[in-house]
Residue frames relative to the residue before (quaternion, step in Angstrom):
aa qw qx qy qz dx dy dz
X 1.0000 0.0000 0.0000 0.0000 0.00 0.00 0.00
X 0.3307 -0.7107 0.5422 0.3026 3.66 -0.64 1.11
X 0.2136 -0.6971 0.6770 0.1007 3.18 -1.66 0.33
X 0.0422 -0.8339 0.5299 -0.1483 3.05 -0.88 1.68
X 0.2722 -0.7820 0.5580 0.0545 3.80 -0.55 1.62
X 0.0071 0.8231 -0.5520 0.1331 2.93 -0.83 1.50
X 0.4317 -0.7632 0.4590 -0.1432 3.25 -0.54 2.23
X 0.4320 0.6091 -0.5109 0.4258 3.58 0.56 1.53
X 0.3653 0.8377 -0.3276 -0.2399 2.42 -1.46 0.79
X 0.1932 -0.7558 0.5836 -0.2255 2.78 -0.37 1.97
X 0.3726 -0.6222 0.6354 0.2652 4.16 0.01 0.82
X 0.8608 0.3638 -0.2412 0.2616 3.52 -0.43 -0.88
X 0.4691 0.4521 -0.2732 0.7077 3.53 1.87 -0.56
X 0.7751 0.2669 -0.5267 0.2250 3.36 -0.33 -0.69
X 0.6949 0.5608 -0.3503 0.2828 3.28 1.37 -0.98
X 0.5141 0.5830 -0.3505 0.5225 3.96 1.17 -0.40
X 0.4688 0.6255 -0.3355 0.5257 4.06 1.40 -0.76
X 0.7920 0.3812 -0.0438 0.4749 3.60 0.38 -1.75
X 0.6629 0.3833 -0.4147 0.4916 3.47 1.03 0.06
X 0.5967 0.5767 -0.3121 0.4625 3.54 1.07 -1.20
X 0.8671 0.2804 -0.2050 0.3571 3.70 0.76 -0.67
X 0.4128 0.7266 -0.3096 0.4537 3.00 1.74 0.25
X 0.5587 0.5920 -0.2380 0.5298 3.10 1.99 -1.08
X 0.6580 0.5567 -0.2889 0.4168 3.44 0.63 -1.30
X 0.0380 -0.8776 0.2356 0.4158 3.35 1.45 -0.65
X 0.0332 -0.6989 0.6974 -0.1552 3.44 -0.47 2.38
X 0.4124 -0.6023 0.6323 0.2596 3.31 -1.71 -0.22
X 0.0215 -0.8493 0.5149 0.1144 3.60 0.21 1.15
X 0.1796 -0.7381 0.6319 0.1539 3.73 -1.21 0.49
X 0.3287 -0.8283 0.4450 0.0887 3.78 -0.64 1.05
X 0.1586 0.8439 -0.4846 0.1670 3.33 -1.04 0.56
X 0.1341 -0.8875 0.4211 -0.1307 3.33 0.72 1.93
X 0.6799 0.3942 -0.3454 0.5128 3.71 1.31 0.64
X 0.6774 -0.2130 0.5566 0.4312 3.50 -1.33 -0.89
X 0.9250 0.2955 -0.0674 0.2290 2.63 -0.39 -1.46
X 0.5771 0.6283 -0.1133 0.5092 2.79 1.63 -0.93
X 0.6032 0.5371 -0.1559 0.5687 3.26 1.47 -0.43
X 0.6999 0.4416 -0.2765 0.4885 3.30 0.99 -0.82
X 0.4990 0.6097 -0.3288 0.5207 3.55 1.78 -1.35
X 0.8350 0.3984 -0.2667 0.2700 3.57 0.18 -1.05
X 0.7449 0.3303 -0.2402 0.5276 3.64 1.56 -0.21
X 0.3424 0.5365 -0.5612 0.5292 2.83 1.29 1.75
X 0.3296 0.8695 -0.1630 0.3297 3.38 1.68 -0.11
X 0.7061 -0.0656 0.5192 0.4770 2.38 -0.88 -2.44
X 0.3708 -0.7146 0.5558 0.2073 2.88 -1.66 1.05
X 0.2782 -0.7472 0.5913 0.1207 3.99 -0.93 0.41
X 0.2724 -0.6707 0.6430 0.2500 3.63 -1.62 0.37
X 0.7063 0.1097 -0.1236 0.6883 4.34 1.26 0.04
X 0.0414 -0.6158 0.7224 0.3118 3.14 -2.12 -0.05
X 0.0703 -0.6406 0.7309 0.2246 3.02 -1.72 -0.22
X 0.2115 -0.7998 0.5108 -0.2338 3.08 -1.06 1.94
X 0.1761 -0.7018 0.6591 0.2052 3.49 -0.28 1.30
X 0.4771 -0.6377 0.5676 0.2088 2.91 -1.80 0.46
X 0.5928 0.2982 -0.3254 0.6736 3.88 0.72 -0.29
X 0.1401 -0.6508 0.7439 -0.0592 3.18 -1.40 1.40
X 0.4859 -0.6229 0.5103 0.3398 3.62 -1.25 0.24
X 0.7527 0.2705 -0.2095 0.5625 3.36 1.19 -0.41
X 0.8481 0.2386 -0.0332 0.4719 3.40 0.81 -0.05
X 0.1815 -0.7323 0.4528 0.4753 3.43 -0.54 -1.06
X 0.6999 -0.3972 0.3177 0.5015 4.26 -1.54 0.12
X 0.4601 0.6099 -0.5455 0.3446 4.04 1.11 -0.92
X 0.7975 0.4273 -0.3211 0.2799 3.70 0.01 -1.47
X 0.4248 0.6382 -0.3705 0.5243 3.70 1.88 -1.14
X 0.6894 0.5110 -0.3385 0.3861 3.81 -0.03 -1.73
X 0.6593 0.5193 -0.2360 0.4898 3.88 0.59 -1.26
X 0.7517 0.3293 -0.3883 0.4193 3.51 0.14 -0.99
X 0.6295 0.5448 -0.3501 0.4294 3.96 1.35 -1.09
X 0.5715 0.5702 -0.3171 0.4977 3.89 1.04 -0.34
X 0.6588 0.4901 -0.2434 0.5162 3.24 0.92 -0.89
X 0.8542 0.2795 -0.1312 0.4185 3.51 -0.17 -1.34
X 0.8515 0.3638 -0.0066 0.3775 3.59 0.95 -0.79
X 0.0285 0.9294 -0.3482 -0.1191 2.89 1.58 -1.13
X 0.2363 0.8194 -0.4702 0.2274 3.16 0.67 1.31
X 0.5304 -0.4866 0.4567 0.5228 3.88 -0.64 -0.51
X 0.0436 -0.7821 0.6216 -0.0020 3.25 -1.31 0.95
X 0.1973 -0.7440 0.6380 0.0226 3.52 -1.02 1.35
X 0.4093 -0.6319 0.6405 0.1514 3.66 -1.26 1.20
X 0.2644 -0.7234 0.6358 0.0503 3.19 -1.27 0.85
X 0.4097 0.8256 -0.3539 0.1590 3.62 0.13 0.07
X 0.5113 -0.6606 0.5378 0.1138 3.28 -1.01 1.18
X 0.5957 0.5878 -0.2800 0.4704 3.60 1.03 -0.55
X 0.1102 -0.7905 0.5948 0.0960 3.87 -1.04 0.67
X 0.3431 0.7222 -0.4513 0.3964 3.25 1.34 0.91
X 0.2352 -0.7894 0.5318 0.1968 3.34 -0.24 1.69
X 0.2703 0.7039 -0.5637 0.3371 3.98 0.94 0.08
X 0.7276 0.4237 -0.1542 0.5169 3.21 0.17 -1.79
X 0.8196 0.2401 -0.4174 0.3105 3.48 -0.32 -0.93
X 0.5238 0.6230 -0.3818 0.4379 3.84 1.11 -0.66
X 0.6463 0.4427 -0.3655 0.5028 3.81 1.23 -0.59
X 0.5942 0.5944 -0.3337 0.4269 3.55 0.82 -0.98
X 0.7124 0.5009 -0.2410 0.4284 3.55 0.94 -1.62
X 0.5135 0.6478 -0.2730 0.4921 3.85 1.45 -0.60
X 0.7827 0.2641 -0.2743 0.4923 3.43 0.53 -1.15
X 0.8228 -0.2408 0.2062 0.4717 3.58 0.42 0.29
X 0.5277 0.6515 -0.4864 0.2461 3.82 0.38 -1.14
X 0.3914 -0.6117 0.5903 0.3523 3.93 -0.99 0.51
X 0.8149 0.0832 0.0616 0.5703 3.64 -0.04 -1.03
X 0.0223 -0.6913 0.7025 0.1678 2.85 -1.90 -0.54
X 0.1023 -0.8159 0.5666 -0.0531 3.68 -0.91 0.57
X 0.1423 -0.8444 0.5144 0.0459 3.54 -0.12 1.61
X 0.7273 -0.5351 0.3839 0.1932 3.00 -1.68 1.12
X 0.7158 -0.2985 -0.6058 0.1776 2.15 -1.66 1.83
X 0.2407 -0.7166 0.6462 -0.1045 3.06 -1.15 1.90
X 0.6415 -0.6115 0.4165 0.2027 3.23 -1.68 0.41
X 0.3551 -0.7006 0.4642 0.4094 3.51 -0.52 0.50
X 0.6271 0.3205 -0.4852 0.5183 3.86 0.48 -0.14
X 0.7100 0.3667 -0.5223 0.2976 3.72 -0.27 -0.27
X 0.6701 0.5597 -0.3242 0.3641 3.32 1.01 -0.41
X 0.5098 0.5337 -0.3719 0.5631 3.52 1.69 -0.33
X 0.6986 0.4766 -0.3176 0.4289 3.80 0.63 -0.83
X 0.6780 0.4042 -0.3640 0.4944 3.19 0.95 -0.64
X 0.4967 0.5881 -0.4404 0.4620 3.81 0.47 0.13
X 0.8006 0.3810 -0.1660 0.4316 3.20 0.55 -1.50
X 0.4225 0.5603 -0.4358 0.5635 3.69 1.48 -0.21
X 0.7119 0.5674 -0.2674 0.3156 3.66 0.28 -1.34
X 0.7807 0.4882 -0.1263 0.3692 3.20 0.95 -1.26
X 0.5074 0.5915 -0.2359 0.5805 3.00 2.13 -1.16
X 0.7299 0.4802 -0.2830 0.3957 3.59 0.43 -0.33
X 0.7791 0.3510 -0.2499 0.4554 3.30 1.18 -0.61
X 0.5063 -0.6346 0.2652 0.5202 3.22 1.82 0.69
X 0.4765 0.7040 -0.4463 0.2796 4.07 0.55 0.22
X 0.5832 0.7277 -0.1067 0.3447 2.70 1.64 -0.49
X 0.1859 -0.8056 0.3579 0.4340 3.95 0.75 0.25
X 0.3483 -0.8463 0.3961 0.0743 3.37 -0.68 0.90
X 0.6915 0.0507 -0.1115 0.7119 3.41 1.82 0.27
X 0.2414 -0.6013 0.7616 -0.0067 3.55 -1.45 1.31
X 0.1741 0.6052 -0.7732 -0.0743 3.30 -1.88 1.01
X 0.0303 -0.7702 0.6059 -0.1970 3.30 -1.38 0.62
X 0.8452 -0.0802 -0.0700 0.5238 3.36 -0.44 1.50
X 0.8192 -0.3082 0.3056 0.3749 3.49 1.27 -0.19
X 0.4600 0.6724 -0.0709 0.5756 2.43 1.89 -0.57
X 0.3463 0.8053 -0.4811 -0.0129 3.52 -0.83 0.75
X 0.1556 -0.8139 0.5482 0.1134 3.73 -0.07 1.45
X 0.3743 -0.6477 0.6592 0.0767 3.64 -1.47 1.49
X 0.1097 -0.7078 0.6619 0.2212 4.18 0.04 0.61
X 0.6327 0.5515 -0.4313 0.3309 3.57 0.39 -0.94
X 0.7206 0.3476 -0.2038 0.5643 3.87 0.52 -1.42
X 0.3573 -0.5553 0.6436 0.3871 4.05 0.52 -1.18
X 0.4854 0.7244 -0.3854 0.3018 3.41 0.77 -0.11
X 0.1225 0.8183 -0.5613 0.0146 3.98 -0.51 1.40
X 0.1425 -0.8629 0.4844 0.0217 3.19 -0.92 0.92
X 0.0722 0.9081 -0.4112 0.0315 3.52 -0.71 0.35
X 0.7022 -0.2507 -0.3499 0.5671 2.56 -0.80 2.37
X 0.6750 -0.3735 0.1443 0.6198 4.38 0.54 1.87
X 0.5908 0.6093 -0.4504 0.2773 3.75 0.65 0.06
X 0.2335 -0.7379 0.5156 0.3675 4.10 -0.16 0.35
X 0.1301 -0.7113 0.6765 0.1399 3.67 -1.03 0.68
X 0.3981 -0.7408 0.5147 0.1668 3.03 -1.44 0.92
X 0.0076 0.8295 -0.5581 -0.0201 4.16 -0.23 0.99
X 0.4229 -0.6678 0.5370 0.2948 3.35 -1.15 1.26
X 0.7109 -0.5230 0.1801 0.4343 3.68 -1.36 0.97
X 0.7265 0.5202 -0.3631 0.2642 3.60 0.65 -0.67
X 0.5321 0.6618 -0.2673 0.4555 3.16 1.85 -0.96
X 0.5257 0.5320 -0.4589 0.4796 3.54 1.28 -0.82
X 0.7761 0.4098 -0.2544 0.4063 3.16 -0.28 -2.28
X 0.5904 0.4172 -0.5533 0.4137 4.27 0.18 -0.01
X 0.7342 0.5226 -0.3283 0.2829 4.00 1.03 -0.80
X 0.3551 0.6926 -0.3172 0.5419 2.89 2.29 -0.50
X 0.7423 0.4003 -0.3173 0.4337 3.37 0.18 -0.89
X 0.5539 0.6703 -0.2792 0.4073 3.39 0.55 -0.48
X 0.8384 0.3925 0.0016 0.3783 2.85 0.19 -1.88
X 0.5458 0.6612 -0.1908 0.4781 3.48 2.11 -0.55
X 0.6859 0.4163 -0.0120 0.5968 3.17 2.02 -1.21
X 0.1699 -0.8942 0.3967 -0.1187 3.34 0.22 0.80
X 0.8158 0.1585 0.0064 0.5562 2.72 1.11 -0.90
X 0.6853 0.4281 -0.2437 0.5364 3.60 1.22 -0.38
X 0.6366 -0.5907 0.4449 0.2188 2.81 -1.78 0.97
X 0.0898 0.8541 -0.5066 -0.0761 4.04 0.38 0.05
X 0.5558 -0.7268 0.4032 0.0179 3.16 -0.62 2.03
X 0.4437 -0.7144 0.4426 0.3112 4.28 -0.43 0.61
X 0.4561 0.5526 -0.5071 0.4791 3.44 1.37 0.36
X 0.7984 0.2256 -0.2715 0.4878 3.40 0.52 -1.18
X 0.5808 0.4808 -0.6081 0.2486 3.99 0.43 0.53
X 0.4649 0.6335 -0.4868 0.3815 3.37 1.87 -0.34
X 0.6376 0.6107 -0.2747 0.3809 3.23 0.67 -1.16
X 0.5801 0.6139 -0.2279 0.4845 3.50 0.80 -1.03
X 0.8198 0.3103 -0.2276 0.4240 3.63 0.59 -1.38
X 0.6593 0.5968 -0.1846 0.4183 3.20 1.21 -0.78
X 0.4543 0.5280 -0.3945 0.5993 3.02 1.61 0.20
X 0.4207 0.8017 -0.2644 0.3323 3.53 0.90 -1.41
X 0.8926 0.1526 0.1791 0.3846 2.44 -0.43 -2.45
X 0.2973 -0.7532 0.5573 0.1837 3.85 1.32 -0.22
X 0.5735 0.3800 -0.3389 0.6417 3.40 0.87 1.08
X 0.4663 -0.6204 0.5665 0.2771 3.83 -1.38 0.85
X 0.1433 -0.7065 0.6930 0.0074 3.52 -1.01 1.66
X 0.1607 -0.6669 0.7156 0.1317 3.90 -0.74 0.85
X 0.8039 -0.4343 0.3371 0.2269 2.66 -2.37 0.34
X 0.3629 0.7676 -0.3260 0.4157 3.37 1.75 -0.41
X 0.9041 0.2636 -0.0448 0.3332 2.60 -0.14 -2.12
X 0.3478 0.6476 -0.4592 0.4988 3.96 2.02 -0.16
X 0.7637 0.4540 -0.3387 0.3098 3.44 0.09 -0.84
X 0.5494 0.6355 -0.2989 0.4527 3.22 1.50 -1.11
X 0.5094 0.6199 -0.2951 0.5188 3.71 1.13 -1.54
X 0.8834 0.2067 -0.2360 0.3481 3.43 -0.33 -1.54
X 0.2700 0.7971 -0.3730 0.3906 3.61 1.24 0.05
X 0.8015 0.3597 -0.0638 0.4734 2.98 -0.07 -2.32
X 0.5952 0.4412 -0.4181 0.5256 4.13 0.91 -1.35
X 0.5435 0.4330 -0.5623 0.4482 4.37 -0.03 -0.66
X 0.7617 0.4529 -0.3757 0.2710 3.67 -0.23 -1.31
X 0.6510 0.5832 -0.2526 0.4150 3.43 1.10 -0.86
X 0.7782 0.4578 -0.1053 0.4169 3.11 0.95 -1.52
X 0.6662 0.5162 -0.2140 0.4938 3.83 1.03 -1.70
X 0.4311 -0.5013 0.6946 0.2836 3.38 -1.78 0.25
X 0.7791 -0.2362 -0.0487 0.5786 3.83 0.93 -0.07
X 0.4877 -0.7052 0.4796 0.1864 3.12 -0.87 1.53
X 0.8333 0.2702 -0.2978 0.3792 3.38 0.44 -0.65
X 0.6575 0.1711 -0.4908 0.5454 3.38 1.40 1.58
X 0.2297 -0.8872 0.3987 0.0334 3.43 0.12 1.12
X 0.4711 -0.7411 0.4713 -0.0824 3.23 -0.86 0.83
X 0.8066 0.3111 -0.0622 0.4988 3.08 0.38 -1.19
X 0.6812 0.2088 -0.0494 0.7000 3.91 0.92 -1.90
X 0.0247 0.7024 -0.7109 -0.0244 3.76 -1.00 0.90
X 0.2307 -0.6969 0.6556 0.1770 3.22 -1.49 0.43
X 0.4474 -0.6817 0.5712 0.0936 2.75 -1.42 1.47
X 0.6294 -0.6143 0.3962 0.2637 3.75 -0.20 1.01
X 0.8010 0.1351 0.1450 0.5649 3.95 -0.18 0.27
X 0.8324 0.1590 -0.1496 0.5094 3.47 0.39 -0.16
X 0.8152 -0.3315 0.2529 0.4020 4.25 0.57 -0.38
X 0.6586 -0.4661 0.4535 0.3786 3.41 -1.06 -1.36
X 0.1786 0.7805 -0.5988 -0.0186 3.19 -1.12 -0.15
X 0.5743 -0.6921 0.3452 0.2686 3.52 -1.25 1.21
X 0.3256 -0.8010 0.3751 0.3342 3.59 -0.91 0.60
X 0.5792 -0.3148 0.0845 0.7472 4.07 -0.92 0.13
X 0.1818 0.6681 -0.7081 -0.1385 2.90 -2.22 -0.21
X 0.6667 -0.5366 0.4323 0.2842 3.67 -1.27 -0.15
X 0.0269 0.7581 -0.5925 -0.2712 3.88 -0.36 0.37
X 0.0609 -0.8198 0.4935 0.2840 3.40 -0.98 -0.24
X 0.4771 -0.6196 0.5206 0.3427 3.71 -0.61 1.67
């Protein structure tokens, strides 16, 4: 489970932050000051931050430095500010990204998972049932065989395969594809999606393995194997 330290502080963001990624399932650690921030990665070790820049005591530049320094993880600016000063300074000392306020909750998951995937934290191959998805090449194979998935079928196994552990509800795969695909995917046409990926993917779609549905409420990935 990644672990991801997140430097806000707004109460009301951080808490909607800590639920939204709790979902995704991270481990978020908080820290709504300077100092407090600085106290807390004397601490604990992390795989991301996310770091407001306007601190009450300070600002995210001095946070970003010490996390570069001691840890050397990916850091993402938070910031409410459209002053490219700041974000060109922020991008200088190190920070990977940055992503001004009020931001999306999927772009802000993707951009995490971009972040992490780059700094190798990121698991770079999933097998499972026979199954074995390469993120790095795109490459999916099953039982040494390469199957061939059209782009949405991929990015729905992505999702999957990202969640391990969590149940992930057909609102948010609608949401997911429709990000994707920049085009409105209904509940219709999800089913169709998760349909066609079983046939490809299962030894028998019409007892899966791999995508299960959780009765009333969505999907959710069976066991499988990452590999770092």
């Amino acid at each position: 489970m990644k672990r991801i330290f997140l430097v806000e502080d707004d109460k009301a963001i951080a808490k909607n932050l800590m639920l939204l990624l709790g979902s995704e399932g991270f481990t978020v650690t908080p820290a709504a000051t300077q100092k407090e921030a600085l106290a807390v990665l004397e601490e604990g070790k992390f795989d991301l931050a996310l770091v407001d820049l306007f601190l009450p005591d300070g600002n995210g530049f001095t946070v970003c430095t010490e996390i570069k320094e001691t840890q050397d993880i990916p850091v993402i600016f938070l910031t409410a500010s459209g002053d490219e000063a700041s974000v060109v300074t922020g991008l200088n000392m190190g920070a990977d990204d940055y992503i001004t306020k009020p931001f999306r909750p999927r772009e802000l998951i993707a951009r995490i998972k971009t972040a992490l995937r780059k700094s190798g934290r990121s698991p770079s191959a999933f097998d499972i049932c026979g199954l074995h998805v390469d993120t790095t090449s795109g490459i999916v194979k099953k039982n040494g065989a390469e199957i061939f998935l059209s782009a949405l079928e991929y990015r729905l196994l992505l999702v999957f395969i990202s969640n391990p552990q969590v149940i992930i509800t057909r609102d948010r795969l609608l949401n997911e594809l429709w990000d994707a695909a920049g085009e409105f995917v209904n509940n219709n046409t999800l089913t169709v999606y998760i349909k066609r990926l079983r046939e490809k993917i299962e030894d028998d779609p019409a007892d899966p393995r791999i995508i299960l549905t959780v009765r009333g409420t969505g999907y959710r990935l069976g066991g499988g194997n990452v590999t770092e």
